[in-house]
Each structure stands twice: as structure tokens, then as C-alpha cells.
C-alpha positions as CSV (number, residue, x, y, z in Angstrom):
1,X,13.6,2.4,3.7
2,X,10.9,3.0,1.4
3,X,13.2,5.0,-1.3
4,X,16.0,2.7,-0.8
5,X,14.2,0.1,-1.8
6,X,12.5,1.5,-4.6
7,X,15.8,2.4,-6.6
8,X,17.3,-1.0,-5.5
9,X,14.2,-2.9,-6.9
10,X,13.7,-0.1,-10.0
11,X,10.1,-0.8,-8.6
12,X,8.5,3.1,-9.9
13,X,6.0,2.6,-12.3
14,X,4.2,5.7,-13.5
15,X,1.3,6.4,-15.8
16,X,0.4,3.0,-16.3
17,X,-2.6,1.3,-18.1
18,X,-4.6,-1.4,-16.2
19,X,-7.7,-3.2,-17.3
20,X,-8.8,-4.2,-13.7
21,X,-7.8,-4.2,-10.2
22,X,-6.1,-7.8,-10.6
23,X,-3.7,-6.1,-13.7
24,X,-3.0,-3.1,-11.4
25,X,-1.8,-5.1,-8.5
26,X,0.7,-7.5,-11.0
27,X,2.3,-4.1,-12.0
28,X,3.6,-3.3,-8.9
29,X,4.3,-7.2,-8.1
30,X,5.8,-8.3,-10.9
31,X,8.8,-5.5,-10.8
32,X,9.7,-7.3,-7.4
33,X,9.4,-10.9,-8.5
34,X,12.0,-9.5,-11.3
35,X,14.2,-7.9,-8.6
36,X,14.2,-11.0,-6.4
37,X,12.2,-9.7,-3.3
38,X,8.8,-11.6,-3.9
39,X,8.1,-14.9,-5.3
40,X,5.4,-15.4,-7.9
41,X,3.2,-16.7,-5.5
42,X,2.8,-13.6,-3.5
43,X,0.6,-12.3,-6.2
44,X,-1.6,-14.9,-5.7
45,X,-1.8,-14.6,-2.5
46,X,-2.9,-11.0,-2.4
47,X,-5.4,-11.8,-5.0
48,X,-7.1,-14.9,-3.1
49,X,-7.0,-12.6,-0.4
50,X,-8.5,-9.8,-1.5
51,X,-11.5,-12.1,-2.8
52,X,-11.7,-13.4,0.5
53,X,-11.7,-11.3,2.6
54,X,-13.0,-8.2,0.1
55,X,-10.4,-5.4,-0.9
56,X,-8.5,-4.9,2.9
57,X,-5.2,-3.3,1.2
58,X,-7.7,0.3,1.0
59,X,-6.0,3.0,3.0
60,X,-7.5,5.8,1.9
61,X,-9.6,6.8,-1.7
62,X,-7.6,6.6,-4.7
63,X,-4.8,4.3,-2.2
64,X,-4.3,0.8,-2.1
65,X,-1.7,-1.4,-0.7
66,X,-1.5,-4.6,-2.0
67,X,0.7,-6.8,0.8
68,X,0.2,-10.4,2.1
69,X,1.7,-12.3,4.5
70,X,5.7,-12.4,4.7
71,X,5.5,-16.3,4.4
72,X,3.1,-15.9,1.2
73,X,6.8,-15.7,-1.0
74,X,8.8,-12.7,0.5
75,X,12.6,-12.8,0.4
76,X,13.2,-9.4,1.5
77,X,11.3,-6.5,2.5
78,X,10.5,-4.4,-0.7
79,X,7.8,-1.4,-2.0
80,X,6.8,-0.8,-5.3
81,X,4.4,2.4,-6.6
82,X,2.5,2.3,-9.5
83,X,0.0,5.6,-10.6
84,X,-2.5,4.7,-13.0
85,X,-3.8,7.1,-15.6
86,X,-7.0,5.5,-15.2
87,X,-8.2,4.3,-12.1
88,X,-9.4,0.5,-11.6
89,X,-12.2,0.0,-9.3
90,X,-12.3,-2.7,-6.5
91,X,-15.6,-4.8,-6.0
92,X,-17.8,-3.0,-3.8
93,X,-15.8,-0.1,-3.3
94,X,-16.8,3.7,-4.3
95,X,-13.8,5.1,-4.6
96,X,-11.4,4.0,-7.7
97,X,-7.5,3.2,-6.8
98,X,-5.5,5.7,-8.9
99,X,-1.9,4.5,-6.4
100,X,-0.8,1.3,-5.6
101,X,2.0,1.1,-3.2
102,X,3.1,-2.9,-3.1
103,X,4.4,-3.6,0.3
104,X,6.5,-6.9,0.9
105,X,7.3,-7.0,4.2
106,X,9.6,-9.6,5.7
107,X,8.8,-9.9,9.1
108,X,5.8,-7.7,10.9
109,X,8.0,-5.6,12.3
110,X,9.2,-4.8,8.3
111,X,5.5,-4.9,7.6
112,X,4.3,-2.0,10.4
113,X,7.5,-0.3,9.6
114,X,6.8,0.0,5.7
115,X,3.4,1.0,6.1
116,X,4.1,4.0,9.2
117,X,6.6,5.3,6.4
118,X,4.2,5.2,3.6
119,X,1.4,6.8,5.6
120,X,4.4,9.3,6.3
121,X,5.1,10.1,3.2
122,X,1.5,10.4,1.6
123,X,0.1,12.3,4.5
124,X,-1.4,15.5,3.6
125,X,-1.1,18.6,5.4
126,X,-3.6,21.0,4.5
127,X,-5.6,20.1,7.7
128,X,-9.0,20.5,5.6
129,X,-8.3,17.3,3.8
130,X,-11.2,15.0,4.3
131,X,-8.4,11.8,3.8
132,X,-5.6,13.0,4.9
133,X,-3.5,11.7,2.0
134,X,-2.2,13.7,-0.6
135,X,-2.0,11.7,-3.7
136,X,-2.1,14.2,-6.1
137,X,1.7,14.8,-5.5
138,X,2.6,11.7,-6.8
139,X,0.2,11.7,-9.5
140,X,2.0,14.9,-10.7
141,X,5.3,13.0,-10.5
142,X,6.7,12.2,-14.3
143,X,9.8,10.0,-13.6
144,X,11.1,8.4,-11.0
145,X,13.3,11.1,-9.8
146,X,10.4,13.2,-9.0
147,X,9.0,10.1,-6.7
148,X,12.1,10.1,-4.4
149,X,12.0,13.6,-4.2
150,X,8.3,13.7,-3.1
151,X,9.3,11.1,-0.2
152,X,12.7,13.0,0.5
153,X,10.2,16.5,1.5
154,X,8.2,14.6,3.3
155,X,10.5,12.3,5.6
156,X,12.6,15.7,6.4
157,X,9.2,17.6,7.8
């Protein structure tokens, strides 16, 4: 699901440039307004969210996953990944976001789905890791192609 629909939505940003968390999160949202999966409005939804209810898309340092309600402007369920060369930091929060996996999900089911694949995908196995997550494989990654490899080693462990 989750490499499907990041070559369906060309959603792979890499090495990007953000000034602050709200820049970061358009990144990933605005390649899947431009694919059709998200409406405008589900930016701004994550956004007022986030200032609400403080920065709940955290998974793990360095990790976020923007997301907001399917009925906040989701036409289909869709992911988009974004690595930032410099990491933005979130109000509040110690650790800067170096990853930002958008997650659109269409229904809850699509939501729980997309995130049990991500956690999948990221999780780290050297059992000393304090987070579990290994981002620094898809920091390393330089195109796209290297992305789809990453999540094809680790959704055939």
C-alpha cells in the first residue's frame, strides 16, 4: 500500500528545505493535493490541529506523521515522505522532525492500516535502539528508487 501509493501520487520528496514545521508538513501535502488524494483543506486541518491539540502526529524522534481526519478533505487513501536536510522543530518538543510521512487515510480502517505499514517499514532491528525506528535508512536514500527499495527489504523480513 504504502509504495503503491507513493509512485501513483509521485509523493517522494527528498533533501528538502523547510523554514518551520508548518512548511514541512505542506511538502508532503501539497504533492497529494496535486495528485488528487487530499483536498487543500486537509492541510489545514492538520495544522489547526496540531495547534490544538500540540504536535500528536510524533511517532518517534526525528518522525512525524502529519494525518487528520478522513472527512478533513481525503479522496483516497495516500502517503507521502519527505526527509529534510535540516530538521524543523515542533513547539515544545525536544527532538527535531528530520521525516515526515503524510498519511491520508480514507476510512480508519485505511488509517490503522497505513500507519501498522509505516511503523513496519521504519522499525529498526538492532534491538539496542532506544526508538526503535530506523530513520537513518531513509535519510541515506538519494532518489526515489532507493525509498521503495528500503520499504521492499523491510515488508519481505
Amino acid at each position: 500500500m504504502l509504495k503503491q501509493s507513493l509512485i501513483e501520487n509521485n509523493s517522494i520528496k527528498l533533501h528538502q528545505k523547510a523554514e518551520n514545521w508548518e512548511e514541512a508538513i505542506k511538502l508532503g501535502t501539497d504533492m497529494l493535493v496535486a495528485s488528487g488524494a487530499i483536498e487543500p483543506r486537509y492541510y489545514d486541518s492538520i495544522i489547526n490541529m496540531i495547534k490544538q491539540m500540540g504536535p500528536y502526529i510524533i511517532l518517534s524522534p526525528g518522525l512525524a506523521m502529519p494525518h487528520a481526519r478522513p472527512e478533513d478533505g481525503v479522496n483516497r487513501t495516500a502517503f507521502a515522505l519527505v526527509t529534510l536536510d535540516t530538521p524543523v522543530q515542533f513547539e515544545g518538543e525536544e527532538e527535531p522532525i528530520s521525516v515526515l510521512i503524510t498519511l491520508a487515510g480514507s476510512d480508519s480502517d485505511q488509517h490503522m492500516q497505513g500507519i501498522m505499514e509505516i511503523t513496519q517499514v521504519l522499525e529498526d532491528n538492532d534491538p539496542n535502539s532506544e526508538t526503535g525506528v530506523d530513520l537513518e535508512k531513509i535519510l541515506q536514500c538519494q532518489r526515489a528508487e532507493d525509498i521503495y527499495l528500503v520499504i521492499d527489504q523491510a515488508l519481505s523480513n
